[in-house]
mmJSON file of the N, C-alpha and C atoms, coordinates in Angstrom:
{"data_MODEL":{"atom_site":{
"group_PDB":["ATOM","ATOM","ATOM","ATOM","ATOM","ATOM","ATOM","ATOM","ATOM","ATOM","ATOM","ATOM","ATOM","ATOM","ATOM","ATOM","ATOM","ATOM","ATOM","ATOM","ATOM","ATOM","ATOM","ATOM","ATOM","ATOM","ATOM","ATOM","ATOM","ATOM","ATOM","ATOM","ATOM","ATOM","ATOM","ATOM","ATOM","ATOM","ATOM","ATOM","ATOM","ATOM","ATOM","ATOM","ATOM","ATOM","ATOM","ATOM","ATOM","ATOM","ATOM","ATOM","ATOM","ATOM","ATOM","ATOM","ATOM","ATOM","ATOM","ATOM","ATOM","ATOM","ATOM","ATOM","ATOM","ATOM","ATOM","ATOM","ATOM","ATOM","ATOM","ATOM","ATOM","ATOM","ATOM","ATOM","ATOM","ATOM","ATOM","ATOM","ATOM","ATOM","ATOM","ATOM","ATOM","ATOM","ATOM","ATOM","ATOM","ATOM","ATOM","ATOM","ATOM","ATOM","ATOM","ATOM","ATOM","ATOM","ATOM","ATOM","ATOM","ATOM","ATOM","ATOM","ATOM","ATOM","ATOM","ATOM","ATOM","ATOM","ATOM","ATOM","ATOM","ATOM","ATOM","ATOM","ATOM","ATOM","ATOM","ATOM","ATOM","ATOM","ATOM","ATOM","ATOM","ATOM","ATOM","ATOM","ATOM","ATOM","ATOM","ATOM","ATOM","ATOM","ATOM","ATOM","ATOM","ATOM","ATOM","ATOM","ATOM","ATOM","ATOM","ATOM","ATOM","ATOM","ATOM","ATOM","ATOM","ATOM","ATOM","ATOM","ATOM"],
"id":[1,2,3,4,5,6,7,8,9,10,11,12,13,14,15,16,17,18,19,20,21,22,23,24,25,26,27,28,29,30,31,32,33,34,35,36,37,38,39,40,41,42,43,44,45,46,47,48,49,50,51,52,53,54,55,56,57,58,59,60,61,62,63,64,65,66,67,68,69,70,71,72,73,74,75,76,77,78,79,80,81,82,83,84,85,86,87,88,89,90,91,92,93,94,95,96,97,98,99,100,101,102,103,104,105,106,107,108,109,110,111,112,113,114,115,116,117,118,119,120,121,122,123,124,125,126,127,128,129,130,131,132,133,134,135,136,137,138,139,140,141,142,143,144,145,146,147,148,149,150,151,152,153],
"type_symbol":["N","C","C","N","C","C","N","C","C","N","C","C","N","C","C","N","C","C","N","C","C","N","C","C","N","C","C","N","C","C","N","C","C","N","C","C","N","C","C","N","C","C","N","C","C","N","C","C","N","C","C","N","C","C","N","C","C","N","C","C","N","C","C","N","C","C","N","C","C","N","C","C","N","C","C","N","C","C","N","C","C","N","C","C","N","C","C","N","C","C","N","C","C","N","C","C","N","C","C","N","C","C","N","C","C","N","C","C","N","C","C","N","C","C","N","C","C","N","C","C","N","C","C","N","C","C","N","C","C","N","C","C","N","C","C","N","C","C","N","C","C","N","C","C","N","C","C","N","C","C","N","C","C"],
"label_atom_id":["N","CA","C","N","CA","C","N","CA","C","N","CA","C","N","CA","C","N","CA","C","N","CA","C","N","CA","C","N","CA","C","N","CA","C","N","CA","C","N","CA","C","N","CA","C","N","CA","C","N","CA","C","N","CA","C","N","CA","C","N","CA","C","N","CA","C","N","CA","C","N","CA","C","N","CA","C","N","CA","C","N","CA","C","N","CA","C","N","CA","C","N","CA","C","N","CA","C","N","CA","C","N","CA","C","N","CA","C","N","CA","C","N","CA","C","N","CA","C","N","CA","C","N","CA","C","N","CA","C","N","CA","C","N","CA","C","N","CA","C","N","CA","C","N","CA","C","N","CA","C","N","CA","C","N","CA","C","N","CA","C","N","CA","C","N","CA","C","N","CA","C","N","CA","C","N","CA","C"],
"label_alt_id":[null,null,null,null,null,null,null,null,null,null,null,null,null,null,null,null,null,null,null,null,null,null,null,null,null,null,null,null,null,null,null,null,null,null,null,null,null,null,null,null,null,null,null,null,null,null,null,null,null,null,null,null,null,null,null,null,null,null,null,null,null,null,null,null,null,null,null,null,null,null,null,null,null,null,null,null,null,null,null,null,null,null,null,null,null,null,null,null,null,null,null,null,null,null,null,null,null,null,null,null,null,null,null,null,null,null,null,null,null,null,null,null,null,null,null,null,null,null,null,null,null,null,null,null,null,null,null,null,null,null,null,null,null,null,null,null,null,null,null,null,null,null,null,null,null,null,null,null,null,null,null,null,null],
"label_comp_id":["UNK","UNK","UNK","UNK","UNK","UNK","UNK","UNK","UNK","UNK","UNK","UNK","UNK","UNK","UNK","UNK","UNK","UNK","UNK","UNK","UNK","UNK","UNK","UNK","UNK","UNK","UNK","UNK","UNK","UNK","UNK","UNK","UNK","UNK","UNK","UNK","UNK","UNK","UNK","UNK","UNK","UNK","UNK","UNK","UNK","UNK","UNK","UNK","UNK","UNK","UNK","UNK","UNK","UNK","UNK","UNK","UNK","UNK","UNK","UNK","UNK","UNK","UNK","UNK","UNK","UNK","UNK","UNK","UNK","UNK","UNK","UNK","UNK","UNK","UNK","UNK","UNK","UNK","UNK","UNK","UNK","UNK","UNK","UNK","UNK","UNK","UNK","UNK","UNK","UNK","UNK","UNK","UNK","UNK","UNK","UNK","UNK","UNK","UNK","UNK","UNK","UNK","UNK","UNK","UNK","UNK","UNK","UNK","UNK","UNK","UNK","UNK","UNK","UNK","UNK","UNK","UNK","UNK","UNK","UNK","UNK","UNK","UNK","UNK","UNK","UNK","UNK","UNK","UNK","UNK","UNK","UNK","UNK","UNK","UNK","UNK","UNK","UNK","UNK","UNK","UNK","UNK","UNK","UNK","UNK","UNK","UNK","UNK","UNK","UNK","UNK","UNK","UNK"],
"label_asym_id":["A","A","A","A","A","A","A","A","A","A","A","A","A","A","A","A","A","A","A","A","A","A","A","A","A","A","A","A","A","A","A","A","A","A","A","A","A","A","A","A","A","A","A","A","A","A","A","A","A","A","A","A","A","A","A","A","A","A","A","A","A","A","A","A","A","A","A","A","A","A","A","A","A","A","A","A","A","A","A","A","A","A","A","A","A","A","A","A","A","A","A","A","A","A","A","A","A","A","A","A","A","A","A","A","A","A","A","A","A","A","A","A","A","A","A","A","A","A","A","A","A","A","A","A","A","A","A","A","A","A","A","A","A","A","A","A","A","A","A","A","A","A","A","A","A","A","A","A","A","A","A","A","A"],
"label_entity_id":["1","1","1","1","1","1","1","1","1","1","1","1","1","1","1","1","1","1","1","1","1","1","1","1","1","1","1","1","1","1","1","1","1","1","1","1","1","1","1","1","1","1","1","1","1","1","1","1","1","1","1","1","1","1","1","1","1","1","1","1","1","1","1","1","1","1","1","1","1","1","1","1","1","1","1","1","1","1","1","1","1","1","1","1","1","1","1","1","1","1","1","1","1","1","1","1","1","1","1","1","1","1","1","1","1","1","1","1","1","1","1","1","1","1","1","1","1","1","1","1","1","1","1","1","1","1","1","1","1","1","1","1","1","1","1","1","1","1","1","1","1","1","1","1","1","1","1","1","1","1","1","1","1"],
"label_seq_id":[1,1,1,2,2,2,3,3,3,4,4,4,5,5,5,6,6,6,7,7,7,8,8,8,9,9,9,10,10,10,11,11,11,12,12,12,13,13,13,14,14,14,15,15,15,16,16,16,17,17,17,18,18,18,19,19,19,20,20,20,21,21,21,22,22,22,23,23,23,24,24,24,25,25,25,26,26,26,27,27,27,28,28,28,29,29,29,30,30,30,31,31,31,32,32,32,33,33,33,34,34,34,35,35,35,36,36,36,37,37,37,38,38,38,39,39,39,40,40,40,41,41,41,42,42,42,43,43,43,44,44,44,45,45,45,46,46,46,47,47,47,48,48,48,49,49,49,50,50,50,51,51,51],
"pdbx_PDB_ins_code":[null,null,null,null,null,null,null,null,null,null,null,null,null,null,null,null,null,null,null,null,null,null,null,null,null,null,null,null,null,null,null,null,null,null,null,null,null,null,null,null,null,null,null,null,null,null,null,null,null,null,null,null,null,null,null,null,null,null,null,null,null,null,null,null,null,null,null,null,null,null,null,null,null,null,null,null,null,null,null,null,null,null,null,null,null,null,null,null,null,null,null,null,null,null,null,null,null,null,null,null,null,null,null,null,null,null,null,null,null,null,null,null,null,null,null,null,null,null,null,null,null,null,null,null,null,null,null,null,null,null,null,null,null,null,null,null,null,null,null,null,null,null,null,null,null,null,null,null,null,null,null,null,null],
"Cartn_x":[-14.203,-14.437,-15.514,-16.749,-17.355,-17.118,-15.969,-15.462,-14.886,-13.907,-13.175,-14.057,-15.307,-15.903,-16.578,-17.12,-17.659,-17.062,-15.787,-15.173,-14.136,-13.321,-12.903,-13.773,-14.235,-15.063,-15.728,-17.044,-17.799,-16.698,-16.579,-16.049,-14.748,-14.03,-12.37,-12.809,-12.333,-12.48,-11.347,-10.392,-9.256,-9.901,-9.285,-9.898,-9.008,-7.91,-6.893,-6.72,-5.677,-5.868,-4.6,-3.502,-2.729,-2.919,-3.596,-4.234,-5.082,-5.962,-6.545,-5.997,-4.777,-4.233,-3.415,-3.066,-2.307,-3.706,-4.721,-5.686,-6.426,-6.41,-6.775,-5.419,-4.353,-3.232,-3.863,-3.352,-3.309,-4.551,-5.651,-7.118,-6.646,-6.513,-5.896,-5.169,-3.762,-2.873,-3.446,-4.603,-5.099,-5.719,-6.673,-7.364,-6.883,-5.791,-4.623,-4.436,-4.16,-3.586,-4.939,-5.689,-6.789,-7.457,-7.349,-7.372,-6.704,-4.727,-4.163,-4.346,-4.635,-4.55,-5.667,-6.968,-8.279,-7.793,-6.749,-6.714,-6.133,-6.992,-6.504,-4.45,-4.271,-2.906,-2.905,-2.722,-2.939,-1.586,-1.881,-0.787,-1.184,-0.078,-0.387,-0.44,-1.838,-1.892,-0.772,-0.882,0.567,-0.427,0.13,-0.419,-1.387,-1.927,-2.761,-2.01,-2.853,-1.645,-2.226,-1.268,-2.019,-2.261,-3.218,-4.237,-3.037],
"Cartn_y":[15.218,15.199,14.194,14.114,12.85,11.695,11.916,9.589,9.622,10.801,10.185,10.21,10.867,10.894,9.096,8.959,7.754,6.614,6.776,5.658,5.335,6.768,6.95,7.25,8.108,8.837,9.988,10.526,11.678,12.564,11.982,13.42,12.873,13.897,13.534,12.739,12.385,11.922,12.4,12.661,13.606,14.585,15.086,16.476,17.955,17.482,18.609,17.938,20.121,19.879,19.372,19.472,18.532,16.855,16.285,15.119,15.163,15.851,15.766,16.189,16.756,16.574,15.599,14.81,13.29,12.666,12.626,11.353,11.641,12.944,13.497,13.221,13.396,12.777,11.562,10.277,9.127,8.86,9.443,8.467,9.132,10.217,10.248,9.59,8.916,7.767,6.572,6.457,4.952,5.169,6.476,6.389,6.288,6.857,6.737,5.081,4.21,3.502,2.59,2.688,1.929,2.274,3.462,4.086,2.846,2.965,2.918,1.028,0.788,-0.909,-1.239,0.053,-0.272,-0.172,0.678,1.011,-0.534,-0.04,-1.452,-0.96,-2.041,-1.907,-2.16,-1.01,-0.971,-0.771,-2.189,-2.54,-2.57,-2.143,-1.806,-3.687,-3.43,-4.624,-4.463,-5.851,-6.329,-6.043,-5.619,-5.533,-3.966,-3.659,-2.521,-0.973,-0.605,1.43,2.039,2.931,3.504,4.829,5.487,6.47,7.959],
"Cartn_z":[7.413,8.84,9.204,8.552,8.878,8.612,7.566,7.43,8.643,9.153,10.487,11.656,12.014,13.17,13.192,11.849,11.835,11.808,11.441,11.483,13.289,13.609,14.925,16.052,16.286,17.375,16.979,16.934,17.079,17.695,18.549,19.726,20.239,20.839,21.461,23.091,23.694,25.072,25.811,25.16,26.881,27.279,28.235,28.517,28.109,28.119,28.062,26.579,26.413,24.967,24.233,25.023,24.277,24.209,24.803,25.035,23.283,23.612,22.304,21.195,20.846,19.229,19.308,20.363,20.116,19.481,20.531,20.049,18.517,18.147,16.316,15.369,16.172,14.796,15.145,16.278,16.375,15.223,15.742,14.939,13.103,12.831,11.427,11.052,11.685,11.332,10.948,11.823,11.49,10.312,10.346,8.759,7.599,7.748,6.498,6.399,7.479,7.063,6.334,7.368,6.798,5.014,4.566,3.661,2.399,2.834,2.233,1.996,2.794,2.528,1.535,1.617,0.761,-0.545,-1.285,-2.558,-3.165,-4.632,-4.931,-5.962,-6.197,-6.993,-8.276,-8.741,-10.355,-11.364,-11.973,-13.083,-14.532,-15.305,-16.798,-17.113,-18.308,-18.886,-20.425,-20.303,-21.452,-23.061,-23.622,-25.181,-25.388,-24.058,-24.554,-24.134,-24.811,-24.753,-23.526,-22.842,-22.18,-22.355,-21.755,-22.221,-21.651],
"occupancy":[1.0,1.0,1.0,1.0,1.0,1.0,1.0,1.0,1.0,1.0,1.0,1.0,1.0,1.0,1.0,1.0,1.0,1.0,1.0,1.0,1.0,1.0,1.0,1.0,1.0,1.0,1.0,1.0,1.0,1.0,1.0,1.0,1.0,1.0,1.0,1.0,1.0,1.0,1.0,1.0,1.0,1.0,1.0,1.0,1.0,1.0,1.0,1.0,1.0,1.0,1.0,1.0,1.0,1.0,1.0,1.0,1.0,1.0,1.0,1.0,1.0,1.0,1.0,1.0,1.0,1.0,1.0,1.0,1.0,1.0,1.0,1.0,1.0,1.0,1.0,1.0,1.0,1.0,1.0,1.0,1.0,1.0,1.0,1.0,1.0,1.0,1.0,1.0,1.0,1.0,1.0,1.0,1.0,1.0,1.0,1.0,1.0,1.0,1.0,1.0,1.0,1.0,1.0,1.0,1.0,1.0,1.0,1.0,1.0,1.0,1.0,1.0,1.0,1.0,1.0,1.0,1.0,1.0,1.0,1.0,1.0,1.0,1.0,1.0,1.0,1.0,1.0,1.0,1.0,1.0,1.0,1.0,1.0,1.0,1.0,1.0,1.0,1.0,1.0,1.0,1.0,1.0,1.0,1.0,1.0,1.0,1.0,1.0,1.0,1.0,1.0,1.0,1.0],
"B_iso_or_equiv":[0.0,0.0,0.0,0.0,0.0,0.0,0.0,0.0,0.0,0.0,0.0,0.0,0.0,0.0,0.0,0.0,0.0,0.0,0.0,0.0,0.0,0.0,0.0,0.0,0.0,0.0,0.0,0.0,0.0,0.0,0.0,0.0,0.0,0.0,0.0,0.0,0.0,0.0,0.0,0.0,0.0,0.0,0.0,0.0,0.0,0.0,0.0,0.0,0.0,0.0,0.0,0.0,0.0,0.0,0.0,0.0,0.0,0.0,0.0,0.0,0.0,0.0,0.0,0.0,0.0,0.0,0.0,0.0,0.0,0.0,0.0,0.0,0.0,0.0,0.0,0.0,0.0,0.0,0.0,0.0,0.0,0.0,0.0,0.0,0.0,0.0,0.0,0.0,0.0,0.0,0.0,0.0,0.0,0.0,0.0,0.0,0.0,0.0,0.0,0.0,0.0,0.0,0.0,0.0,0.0,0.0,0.0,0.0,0.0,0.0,0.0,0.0,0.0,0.0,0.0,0.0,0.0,0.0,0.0,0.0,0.0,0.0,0.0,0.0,0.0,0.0,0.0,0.0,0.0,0.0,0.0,0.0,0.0,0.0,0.0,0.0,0.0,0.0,0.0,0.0,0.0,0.0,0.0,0.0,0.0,0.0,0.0,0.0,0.0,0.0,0.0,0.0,0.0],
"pdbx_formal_charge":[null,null,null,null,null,null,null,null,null,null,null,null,null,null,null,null,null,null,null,null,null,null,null,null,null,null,null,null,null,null,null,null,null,null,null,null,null,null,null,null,null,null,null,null,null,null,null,null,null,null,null,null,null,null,null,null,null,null,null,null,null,null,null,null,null,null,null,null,null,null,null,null,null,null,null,null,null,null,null,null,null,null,null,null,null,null,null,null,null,null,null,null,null,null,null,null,null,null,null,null,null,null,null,null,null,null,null,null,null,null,null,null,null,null,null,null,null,null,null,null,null,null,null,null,null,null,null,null,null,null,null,null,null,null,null,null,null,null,null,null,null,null,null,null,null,null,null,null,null,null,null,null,null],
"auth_seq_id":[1,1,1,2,2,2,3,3,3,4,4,4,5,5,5,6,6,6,7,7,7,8,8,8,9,9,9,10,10,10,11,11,11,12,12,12,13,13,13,14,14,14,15,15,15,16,16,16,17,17,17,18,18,18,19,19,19,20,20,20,21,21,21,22,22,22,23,23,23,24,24,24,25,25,25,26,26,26,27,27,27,28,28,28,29,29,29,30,30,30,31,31,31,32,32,32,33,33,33,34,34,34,35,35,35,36,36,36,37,37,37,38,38,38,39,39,39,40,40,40,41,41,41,42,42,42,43,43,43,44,44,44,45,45,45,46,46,46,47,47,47,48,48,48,49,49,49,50,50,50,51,51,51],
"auth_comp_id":["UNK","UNK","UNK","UNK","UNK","UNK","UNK","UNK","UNK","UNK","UNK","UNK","UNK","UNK","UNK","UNK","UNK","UNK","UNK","UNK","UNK","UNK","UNK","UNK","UNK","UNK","UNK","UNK","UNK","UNK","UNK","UNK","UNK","UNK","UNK","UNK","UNK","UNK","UNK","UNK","UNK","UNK","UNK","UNK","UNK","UNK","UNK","UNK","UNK","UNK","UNK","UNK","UNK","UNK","UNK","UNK","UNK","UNK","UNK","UNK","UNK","UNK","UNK","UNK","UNK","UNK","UNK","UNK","UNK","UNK","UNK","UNK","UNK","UNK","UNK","UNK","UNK","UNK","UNK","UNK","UNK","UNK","UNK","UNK","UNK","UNK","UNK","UNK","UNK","UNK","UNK","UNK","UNK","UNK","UNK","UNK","UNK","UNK","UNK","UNK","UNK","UNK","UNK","UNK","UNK","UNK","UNK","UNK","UNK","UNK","UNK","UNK","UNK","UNK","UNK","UNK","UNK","UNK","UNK","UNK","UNK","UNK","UNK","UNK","UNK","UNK","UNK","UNK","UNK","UNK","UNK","UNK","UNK","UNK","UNK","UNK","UNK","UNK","UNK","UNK","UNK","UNK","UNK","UNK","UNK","UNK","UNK","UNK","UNK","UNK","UNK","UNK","UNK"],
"auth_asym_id":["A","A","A","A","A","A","A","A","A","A","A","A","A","A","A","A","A","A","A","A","A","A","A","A","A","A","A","A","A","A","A","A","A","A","A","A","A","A","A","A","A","A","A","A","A","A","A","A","A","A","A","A","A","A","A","A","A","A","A","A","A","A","A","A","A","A","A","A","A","A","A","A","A","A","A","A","A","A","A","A","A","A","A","A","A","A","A","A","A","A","A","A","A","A","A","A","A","A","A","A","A","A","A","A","A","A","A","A","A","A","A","A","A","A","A","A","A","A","A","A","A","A","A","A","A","A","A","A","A","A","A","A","A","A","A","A","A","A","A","A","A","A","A","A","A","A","A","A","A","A","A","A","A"],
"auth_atom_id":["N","CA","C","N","CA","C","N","CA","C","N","CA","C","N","CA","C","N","CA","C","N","CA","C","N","CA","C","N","CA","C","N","CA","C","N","CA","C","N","CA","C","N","CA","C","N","CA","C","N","CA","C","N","CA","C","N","CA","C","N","CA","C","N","CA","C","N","CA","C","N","CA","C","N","CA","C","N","CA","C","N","CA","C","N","CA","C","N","CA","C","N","CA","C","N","CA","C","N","CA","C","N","CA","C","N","CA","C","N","CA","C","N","CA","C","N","CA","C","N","CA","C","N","CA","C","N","CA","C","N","CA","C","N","CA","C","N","CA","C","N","CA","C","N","CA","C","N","CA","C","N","CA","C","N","CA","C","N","CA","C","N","CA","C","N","CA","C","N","CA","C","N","CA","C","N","CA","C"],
"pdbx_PDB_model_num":[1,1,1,1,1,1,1,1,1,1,1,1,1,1,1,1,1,1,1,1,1,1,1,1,1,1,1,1,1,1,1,1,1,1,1,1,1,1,1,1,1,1,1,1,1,1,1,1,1,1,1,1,1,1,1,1,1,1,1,1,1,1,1,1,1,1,1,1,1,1,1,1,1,1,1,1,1,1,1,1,1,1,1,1,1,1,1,1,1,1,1,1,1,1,1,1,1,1,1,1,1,1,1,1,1,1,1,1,1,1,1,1,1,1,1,1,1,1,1,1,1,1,1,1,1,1,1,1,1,1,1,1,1,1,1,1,1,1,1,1,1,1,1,1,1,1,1,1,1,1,1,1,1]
}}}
């Protein structure tokens, strides 16, 4: 809960509450994506075993 406040918003800004679980999925979607672009891509090296 604090990577997404710090990275999206502290706090919601609609007022109503279906307003605000669009804008908590929406800002979770982005974290994911942003998340997913950070990982790096990991490939087996040639010659060594893996664990």
């Amino acid at each position: 809960m604090s990577r997404y406040k710090q990275l999206i918003s502290p706090k919601l800004d609609l007022r109503d509450f279906n307003g605000q679980v669009v804008e908590a999925l929406a800002g979770v979607k982005v974290m994911n994506k942003m998340l997913t672009l950070g990982m790096p891509v990991r490939q087996a090296l040639k010659g060594r075993p893996t664990l």
